[in-house]
N, CA, C and O atoms as a Maestro MAE file, in Angstrom:
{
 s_m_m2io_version
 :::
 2.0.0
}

f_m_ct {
 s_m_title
 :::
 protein
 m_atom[296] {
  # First column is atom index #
  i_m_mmod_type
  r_m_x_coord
  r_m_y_coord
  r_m_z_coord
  i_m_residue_number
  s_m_chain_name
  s_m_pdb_residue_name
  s_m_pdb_atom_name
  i_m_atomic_number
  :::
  1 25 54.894 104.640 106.167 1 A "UNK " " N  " 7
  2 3 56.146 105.142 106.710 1 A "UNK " " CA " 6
  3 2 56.326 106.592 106.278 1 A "UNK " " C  " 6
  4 15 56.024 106.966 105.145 1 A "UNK " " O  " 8
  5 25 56.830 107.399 107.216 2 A "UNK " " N  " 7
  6 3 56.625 108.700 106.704 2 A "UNK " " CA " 6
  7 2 58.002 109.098 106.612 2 A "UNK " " C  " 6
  8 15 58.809 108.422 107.251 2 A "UNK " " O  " 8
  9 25 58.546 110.359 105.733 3 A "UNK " " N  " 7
  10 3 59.617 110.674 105.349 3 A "UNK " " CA " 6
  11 2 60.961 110.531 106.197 3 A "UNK " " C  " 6
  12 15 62.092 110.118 105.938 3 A "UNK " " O  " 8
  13 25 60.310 111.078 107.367 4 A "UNK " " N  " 7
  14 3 61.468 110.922 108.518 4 A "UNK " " CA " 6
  15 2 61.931 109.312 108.973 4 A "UNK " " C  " 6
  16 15 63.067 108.925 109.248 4 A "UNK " " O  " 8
  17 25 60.911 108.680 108.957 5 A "UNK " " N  " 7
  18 3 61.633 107.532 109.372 5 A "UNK " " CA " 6
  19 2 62.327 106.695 108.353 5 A "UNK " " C  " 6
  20 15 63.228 105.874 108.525 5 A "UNK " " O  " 8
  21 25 61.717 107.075 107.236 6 A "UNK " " N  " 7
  22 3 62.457 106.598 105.673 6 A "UNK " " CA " 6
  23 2 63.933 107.080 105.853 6 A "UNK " " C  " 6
  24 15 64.838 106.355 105.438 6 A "UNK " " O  " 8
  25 25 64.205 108.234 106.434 7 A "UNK " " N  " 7
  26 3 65.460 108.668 106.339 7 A "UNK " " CA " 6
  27 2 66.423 107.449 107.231 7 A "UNK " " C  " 6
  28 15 67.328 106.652 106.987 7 A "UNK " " O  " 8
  29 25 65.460 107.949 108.567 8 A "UNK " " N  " 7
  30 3 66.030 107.343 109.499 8 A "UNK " " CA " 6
  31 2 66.590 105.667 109.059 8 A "UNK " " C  " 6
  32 15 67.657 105.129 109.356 8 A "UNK " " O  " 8
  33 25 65.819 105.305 108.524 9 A "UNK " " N  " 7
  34 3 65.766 103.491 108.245 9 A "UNK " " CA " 6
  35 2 67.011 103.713 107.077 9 A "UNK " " C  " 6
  36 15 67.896 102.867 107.206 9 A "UNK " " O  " 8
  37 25 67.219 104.600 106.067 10 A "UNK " " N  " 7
  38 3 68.553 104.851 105.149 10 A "UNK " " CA " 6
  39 2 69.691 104.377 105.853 10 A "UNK " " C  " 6
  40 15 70.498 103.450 105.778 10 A "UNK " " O  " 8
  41 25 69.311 105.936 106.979 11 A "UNK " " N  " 7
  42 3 70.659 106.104 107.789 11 A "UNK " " CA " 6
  43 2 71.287 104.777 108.274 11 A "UNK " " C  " 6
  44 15 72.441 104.440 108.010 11 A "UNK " " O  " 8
  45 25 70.341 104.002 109.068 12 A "UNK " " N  " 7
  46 3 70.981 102.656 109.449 12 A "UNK " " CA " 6
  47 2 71.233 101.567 108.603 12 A "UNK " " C  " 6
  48 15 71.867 100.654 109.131 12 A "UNK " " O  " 8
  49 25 70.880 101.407 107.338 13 A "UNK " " N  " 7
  50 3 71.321 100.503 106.530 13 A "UNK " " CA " 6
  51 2 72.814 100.814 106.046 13 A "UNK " " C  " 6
  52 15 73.622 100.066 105.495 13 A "UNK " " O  " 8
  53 25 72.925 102.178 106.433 14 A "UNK " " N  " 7
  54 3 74.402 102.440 106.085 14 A "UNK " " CA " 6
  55 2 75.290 101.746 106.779 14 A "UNK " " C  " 6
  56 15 75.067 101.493 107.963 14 A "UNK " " O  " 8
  57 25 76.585 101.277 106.072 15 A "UNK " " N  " 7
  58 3 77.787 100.630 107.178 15 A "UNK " " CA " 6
  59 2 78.205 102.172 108.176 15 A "UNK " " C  " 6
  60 15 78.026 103.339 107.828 15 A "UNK " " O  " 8
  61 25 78.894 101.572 109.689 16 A "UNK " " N  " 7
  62 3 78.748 102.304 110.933 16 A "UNK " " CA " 6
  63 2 79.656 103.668 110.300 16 A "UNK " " C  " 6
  64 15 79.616 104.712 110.951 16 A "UNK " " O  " 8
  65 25 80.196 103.633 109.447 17 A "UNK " " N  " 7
  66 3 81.786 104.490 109.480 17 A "UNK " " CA " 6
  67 2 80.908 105.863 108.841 17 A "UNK " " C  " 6
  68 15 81.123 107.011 109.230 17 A "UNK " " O  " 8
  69 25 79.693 105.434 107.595 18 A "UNK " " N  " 7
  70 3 79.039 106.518 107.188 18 A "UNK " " CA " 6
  71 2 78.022 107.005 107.493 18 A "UNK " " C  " 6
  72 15 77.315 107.689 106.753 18 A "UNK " " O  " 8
  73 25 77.756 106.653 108.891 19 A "UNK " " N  " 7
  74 3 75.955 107.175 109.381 19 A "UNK " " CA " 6
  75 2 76.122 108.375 110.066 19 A "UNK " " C  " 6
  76 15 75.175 109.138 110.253 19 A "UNK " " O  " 8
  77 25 77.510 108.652 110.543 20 A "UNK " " N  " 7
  78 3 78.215 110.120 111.269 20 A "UNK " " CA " 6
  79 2 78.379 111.007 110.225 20 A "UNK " " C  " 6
  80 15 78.514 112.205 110.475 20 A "UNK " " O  " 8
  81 25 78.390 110.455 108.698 21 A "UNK " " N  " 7
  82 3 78.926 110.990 108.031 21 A "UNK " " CA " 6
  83 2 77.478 111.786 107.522 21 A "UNK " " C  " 6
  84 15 77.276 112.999 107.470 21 A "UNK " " O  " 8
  85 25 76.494 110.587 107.147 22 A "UNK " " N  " 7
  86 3 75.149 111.401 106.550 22 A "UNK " " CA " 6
  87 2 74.495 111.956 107.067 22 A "UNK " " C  " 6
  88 15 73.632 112.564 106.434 22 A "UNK " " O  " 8
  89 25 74.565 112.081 108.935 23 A "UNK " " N  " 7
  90 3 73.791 112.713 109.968 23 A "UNK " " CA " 6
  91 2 74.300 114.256 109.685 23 A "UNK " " C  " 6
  92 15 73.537 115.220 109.745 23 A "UNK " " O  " 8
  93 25 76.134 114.372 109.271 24 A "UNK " " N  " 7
  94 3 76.533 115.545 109.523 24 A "UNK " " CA " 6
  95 2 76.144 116.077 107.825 24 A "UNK " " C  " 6
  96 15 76.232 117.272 107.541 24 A "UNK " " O  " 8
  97 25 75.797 115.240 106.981 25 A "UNK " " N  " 7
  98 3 75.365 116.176 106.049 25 A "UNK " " CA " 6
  99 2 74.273 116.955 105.871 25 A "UNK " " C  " 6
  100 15 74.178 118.025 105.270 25 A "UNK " " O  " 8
  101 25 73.196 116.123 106.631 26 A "UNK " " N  " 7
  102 3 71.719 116.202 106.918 26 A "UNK " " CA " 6
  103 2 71.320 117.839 107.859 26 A "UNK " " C  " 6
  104 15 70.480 118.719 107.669 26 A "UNK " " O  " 8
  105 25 72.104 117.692 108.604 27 A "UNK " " N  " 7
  106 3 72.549 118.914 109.457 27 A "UNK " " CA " 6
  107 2 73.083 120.061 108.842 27 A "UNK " " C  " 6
  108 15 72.652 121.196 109.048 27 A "UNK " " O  " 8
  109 25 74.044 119.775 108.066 28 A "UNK " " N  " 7
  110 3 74.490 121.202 106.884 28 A "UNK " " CA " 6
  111 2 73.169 121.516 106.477 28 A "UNK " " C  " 6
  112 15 72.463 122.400 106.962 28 A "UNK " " O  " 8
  113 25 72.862 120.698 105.506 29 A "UNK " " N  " 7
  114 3 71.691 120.972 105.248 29 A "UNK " " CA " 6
  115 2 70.243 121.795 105.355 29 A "UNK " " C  " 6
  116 15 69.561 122.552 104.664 29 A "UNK " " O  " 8
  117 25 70.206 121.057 106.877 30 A "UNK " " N  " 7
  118 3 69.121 121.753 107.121 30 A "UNK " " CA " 6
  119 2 69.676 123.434 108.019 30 A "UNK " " C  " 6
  120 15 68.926 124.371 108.293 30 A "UNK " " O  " 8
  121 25 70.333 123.394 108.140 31 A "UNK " " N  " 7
  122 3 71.087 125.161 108.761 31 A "UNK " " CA " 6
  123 2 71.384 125.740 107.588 31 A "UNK " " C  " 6
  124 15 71.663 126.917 107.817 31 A "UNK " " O  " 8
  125 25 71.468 125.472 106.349 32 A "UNK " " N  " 7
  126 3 71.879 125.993 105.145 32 A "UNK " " CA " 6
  127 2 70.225 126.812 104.626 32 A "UNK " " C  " 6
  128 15 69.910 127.967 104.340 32 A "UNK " " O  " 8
  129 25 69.456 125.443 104.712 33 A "UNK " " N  " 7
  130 3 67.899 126.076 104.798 33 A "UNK " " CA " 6
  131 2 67.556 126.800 105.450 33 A "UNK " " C  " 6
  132 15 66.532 127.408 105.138 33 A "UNK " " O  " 8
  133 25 68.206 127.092 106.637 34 A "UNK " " N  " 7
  134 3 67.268 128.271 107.701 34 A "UNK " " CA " 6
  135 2 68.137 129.027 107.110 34 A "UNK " " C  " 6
  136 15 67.539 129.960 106.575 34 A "UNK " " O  " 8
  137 25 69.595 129.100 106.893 35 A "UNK " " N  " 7
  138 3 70.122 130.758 106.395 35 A "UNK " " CA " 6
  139 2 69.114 131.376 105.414 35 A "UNK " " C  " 6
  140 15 68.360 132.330 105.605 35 A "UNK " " O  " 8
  141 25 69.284 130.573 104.261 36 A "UNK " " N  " 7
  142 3 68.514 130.956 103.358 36 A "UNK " " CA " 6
  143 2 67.111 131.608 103.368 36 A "UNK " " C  " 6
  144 15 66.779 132.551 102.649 36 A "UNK " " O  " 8
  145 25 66.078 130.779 104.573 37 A "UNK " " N  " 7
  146 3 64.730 131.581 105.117 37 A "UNK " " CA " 6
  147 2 64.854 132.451 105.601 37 A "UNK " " C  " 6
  148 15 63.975 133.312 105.561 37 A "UNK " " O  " 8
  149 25 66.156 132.644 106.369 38 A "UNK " " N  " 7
  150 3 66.063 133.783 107.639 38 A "UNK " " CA " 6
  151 2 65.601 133.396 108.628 38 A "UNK " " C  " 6
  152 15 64.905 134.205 109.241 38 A "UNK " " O  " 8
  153 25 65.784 131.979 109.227 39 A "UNK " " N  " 7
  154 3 65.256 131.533 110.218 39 A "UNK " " CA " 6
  155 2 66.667 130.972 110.865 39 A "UNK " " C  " 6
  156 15 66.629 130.043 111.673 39 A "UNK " " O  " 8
  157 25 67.708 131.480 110.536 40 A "UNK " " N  " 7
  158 3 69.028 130.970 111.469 40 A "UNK " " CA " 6
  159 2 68.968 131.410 112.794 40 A "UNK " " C  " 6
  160 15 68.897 132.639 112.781 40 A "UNK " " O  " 8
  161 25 68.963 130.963 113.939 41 A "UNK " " N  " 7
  162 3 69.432 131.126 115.381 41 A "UNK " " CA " 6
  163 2 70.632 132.290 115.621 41 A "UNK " " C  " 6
  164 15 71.800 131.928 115.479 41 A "UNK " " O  " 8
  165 25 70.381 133.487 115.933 42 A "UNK " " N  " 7
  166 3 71.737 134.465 116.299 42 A "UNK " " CA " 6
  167 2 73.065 133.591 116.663 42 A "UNK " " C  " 6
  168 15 73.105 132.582 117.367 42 A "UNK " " O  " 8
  169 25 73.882 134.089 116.155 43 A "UNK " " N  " 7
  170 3 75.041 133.419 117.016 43 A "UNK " " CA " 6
  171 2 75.551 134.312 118.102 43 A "UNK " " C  " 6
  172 15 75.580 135.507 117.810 43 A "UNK " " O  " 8
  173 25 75.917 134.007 119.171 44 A "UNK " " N  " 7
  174 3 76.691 134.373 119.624 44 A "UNK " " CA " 6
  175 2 77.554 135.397 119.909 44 A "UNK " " C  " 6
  176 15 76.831 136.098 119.200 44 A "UNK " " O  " 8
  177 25 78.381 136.133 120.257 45 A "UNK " " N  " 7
  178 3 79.905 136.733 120.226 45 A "UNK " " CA " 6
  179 2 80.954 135.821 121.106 45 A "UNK " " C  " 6
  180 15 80.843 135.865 122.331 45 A "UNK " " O  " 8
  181 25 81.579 135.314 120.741 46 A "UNK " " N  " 7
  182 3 82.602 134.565 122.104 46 A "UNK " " CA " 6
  183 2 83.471 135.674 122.906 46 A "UNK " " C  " 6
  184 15 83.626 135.564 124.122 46 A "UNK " " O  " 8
  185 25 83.942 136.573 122.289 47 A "UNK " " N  " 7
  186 3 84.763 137.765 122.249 47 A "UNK " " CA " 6
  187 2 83.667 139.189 122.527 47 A "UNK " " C  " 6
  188 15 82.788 139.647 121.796 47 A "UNK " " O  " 8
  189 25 84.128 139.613 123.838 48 A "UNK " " N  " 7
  190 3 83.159 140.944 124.281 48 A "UNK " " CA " 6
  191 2 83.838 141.556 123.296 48 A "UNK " " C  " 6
  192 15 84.820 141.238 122.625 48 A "UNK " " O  " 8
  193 25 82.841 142.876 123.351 49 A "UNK " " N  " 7
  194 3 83.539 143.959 122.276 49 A "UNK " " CA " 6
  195 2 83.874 144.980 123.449 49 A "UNK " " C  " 6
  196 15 83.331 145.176 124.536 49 A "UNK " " O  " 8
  197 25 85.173 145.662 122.705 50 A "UNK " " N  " 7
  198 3 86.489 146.202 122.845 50 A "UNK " " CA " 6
  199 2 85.509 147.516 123.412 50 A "UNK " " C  " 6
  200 15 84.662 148.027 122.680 50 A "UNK " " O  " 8
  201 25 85.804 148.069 125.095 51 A "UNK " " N  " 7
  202 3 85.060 148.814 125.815 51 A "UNK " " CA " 6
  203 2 83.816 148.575 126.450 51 A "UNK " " C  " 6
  204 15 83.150 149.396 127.080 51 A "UNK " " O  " 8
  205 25 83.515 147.189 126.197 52 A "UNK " " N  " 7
  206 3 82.462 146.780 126.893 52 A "UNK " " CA " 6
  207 2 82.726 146.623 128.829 52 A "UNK " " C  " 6
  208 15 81.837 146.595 129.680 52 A "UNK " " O  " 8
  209 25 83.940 146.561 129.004 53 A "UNK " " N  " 7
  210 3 84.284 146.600 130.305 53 A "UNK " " CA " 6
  211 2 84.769 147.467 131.188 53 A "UNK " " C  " 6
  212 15 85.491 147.007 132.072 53 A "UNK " " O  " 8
  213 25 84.458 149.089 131.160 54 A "UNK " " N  " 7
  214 3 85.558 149.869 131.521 54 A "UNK " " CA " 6
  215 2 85.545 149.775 132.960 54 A "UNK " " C  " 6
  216 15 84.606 149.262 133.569 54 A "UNK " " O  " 8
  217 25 86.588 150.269 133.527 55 A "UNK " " N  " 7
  218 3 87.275 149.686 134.822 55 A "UNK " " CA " 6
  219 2 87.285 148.883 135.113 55 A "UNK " " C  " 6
  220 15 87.556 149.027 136.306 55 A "UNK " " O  " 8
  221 25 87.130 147.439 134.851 56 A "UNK " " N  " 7
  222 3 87.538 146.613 134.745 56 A "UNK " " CA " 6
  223 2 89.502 146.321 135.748 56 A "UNK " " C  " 6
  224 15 90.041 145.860 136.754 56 A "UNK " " O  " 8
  225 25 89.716 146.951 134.588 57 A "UNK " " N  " 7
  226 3 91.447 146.614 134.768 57 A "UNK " " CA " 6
  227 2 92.178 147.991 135.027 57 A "UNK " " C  " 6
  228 15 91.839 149.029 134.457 57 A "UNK " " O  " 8
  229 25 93.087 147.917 135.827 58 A "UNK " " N  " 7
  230 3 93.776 149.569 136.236 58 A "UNK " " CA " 6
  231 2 94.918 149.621 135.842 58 A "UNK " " C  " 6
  232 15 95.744 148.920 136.426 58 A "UNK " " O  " 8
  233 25 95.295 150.371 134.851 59 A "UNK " " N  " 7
  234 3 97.215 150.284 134.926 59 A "UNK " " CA " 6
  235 2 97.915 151.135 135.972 59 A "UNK " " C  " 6
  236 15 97.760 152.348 136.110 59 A "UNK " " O  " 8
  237 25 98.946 150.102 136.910 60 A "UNK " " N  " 7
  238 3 99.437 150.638 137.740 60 A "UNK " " CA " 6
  239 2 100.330 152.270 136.910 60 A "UNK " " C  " 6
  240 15 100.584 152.433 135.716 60 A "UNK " " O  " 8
  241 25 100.572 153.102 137.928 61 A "UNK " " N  " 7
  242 3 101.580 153.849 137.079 61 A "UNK " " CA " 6
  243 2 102.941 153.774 136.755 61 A "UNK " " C  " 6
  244 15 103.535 154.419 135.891 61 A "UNK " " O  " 8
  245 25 103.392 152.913 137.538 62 A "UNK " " N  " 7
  246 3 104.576 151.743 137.850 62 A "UNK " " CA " 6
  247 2 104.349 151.115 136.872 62 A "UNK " " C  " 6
  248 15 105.551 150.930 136.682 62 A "UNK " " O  " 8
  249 25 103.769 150.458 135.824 63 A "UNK " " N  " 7
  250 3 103.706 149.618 134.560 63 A "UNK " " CA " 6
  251 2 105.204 149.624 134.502 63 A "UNK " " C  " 6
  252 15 105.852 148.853 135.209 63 A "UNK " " O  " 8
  253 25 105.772 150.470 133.682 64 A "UNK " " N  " 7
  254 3 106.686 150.169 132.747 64 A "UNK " " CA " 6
  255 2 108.085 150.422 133.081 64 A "UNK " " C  " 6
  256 15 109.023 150.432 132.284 64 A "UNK " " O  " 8
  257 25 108.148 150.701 134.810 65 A "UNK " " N  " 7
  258 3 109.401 150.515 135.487 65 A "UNK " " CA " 6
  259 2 109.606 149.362 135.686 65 A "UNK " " C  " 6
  260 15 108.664 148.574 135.772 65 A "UNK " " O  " 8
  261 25 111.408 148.814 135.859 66 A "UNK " " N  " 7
  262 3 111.934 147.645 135.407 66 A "UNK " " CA " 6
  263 2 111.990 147.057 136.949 66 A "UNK " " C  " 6
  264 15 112.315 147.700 137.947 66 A "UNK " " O  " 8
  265 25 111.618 145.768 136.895 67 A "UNK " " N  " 7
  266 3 111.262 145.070 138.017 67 A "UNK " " CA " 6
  267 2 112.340 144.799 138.622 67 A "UNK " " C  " 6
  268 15 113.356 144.730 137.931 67 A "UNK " " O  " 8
  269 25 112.429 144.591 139.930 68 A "UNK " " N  " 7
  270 3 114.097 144.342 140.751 68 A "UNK " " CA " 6
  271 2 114.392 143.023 140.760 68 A "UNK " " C  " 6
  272 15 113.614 142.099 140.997 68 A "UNK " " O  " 8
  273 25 115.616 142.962 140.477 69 A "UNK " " N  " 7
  274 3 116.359 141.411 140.172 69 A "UNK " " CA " 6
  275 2 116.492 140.974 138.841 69 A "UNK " " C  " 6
  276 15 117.058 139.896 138.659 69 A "UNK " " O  " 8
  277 25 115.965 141.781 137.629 70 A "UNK " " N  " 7
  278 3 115.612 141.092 136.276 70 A "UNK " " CA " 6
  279 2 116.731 142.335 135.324 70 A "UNK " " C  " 6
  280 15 116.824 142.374 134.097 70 A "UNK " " O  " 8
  281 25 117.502 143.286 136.356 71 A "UNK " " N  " 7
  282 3 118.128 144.292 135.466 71 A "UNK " " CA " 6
  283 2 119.212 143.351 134.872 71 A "UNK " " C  " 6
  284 15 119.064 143.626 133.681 71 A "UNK " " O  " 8
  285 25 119.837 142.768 134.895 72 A "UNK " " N  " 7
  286 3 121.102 142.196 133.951 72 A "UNK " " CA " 6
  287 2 120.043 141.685 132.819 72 A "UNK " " C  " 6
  288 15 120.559 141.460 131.724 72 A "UNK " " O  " 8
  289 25 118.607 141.465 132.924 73 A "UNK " " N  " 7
  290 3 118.270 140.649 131.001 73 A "UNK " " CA " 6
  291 2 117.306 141.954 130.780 73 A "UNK " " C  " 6
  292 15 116.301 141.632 130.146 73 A "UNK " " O  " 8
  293 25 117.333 143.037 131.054 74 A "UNK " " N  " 7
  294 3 117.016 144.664 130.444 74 A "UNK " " CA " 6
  295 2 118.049 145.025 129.610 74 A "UNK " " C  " 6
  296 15 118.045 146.128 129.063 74 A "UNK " " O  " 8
  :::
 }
 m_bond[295] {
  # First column is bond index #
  i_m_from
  i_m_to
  i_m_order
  :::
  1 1 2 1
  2 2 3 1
  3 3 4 2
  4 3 5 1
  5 5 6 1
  6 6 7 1
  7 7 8 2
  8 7 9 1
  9 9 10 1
  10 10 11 1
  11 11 12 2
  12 11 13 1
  13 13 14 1
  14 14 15 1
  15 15 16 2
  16 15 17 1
  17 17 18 1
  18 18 19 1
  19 19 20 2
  20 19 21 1
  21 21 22 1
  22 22 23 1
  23 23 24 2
  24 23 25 1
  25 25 26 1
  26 26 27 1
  27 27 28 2
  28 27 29 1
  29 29 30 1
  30 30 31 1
  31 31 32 2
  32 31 33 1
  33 33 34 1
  34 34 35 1
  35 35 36 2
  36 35 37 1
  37 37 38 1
  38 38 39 1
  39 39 40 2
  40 39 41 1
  41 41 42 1
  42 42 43 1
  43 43 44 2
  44 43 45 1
  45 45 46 1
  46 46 47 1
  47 47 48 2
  48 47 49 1
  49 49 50 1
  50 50 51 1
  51 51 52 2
  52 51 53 1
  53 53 54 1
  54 54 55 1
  55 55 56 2
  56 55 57 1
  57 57 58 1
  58 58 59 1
  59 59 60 2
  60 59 61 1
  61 61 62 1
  62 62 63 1
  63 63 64 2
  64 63 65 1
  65 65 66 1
  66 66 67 1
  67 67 68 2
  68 67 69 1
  69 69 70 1
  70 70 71 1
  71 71 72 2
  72 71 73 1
  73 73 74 1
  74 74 75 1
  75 75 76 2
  76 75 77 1
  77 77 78 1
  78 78 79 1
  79 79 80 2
  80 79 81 1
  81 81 82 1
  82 82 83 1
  83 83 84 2
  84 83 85 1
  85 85 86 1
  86 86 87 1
  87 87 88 2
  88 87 89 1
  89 89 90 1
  90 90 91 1
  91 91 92 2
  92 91 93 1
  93 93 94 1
  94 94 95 1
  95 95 96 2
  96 95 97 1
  97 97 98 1
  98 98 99 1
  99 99 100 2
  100 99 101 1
  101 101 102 1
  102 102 103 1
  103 103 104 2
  104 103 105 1
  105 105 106 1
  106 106 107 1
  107 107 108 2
  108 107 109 1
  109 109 110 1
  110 110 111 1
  111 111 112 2
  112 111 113 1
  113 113 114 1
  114 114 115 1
  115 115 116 2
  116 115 117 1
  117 117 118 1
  118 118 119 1
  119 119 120 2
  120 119 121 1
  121 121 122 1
  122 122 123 1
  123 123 124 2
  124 123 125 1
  125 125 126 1
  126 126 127 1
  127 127 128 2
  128 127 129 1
  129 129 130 1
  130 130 131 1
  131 131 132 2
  132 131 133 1
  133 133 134 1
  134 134 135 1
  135 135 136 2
  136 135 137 1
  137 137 138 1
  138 138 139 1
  139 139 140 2
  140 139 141 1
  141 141 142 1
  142 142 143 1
  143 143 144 2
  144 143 145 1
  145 145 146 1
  146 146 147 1
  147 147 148 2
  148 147 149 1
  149 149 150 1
  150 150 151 1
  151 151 152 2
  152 151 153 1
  153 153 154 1
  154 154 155 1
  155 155 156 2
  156 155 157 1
  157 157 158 1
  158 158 159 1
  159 159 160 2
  160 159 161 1
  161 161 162 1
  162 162 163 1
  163 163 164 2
  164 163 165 1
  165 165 166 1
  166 166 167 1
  167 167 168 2
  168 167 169 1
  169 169 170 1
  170 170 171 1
  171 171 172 2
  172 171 173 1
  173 173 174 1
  174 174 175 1
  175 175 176 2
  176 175 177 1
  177 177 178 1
  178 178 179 1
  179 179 180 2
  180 179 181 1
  181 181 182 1
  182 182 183 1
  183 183 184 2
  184 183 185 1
  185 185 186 1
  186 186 187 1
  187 187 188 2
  188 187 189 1
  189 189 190 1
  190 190 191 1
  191 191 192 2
  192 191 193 1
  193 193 194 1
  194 194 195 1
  195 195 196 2
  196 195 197 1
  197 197 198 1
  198 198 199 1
  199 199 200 2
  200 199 201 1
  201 201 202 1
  202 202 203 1
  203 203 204 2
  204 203 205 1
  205 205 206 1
  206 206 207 1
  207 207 208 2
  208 207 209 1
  209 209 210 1
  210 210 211 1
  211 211 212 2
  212 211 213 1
  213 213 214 1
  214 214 215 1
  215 215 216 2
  216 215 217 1
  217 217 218 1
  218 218 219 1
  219 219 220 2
  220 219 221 1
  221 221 222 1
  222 222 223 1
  223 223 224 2
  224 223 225 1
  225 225 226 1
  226 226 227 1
  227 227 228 2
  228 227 229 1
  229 229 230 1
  230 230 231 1
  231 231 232 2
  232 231 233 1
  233 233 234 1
  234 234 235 1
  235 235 236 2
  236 235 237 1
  237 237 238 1
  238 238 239 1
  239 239 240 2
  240 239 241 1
  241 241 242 1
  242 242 243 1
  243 243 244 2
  244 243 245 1
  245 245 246 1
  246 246 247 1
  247 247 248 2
  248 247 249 1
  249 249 250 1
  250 250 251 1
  251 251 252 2
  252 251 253 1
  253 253 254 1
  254 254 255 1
  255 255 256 2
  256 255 257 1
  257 257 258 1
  258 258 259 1
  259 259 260 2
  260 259 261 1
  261 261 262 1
  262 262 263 1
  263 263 264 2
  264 263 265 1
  265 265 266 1
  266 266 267 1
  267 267 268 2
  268 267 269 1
  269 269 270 1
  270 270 271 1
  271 271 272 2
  272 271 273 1
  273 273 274 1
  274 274 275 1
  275 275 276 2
  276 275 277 1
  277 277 278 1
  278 278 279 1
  279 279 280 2
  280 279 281 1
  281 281 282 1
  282 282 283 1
  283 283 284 2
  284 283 285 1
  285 285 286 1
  286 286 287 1
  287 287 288 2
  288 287 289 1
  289 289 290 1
  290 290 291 1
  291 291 292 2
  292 291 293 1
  293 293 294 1
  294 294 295 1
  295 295 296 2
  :::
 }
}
């Protein structure tokens, strides 16, 4: 039996409530090891960076005149 399935065969002797639990430690784990090598996967940006879009969006020049019907809560 080789290491991995030793794990694997752990994992399921566990009752159901902690096998989510040791999968998600197993996983820290091993991403903790690639930081450490320098073998982590780039992440991402979720968020463009600030000028990555120009024209994009136009401000009218009208922006900041007060809209009709809304003057009594100005």
């Amino acid at each position: 039996m080789t290491d991995e399935q030793a794990l694997i065969a752990e994992i399921h002797n566990l009752p159901q409530s902690k096998q989510a639990e040791a999968v998600d430690a197993a996983i820290r784990l091993i991403k903790k090891l690639a930081k450490q090598n320098g073998k982590e996967p780039m992440k991402k940006s979720r968020r463009p960076k600030a000028g990555s879009m120009p024209g994009l969006f136009k401000i009218m020049p009208d922006f900041d005149d007060p809209i009709p019907g809304f003057e009594e809560y100005m």
